[in-house]
N, C-alpha and C positions, 0 to 999 in steps of 0.2 A: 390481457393484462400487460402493461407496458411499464419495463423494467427500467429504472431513471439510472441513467447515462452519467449524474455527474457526482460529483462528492457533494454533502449537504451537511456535512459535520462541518466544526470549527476547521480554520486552513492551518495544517500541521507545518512548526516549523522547524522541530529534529526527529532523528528515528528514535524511536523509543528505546532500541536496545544499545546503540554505542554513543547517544547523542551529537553524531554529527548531524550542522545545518543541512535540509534539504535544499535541492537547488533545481532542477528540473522536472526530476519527478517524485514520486513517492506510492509507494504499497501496502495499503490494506493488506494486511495477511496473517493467515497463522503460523502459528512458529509449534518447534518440536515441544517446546513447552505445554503446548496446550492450547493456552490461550492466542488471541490474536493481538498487533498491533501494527501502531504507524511504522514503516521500515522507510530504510536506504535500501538502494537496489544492491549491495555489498552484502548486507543483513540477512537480507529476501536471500541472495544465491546461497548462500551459507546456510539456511534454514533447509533447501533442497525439499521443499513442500510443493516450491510451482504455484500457477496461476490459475484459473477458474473456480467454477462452481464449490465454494467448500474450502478452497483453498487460498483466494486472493487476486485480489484486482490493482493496477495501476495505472495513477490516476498522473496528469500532467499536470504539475505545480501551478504554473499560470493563469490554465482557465478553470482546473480545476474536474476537466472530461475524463471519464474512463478511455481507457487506450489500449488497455489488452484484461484479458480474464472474464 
């Protein structure tokens, strides 16, 4: 099974939780809340949930490629 490498949702263009513009990159991820959503990398450290499996991916605003998680 070959897991897709890129983002395939609509291209994010603020973090959902403090609404600043994204500019480099951006993360899938879940937050303490529960739920998940599009983040700043500010957001994401603050969350202190981290990356992988379960947790959140970052993705490079550009192309749009997973990069870490």
């Amino acid at each position: 099974m070959k897991l897709n490498k890129r983002w395939m949702g609509t291209i994010p263009v603020k973090c959902d939780l403090c609404s600043v513009k994204l500019e480099k990159v951006f993360i899938d991820g879940q937050t303490v809340y529960g739920g998940w959503a599009i983040l700043c990398e500010v957001c994401h450290r603050d969350q202190r949930i981290g990356l992988g499996l379960g947790k959140g991916q970052k993705f490079l605003l550009e192309t749009l490629e997973k990069i870490e998680g």
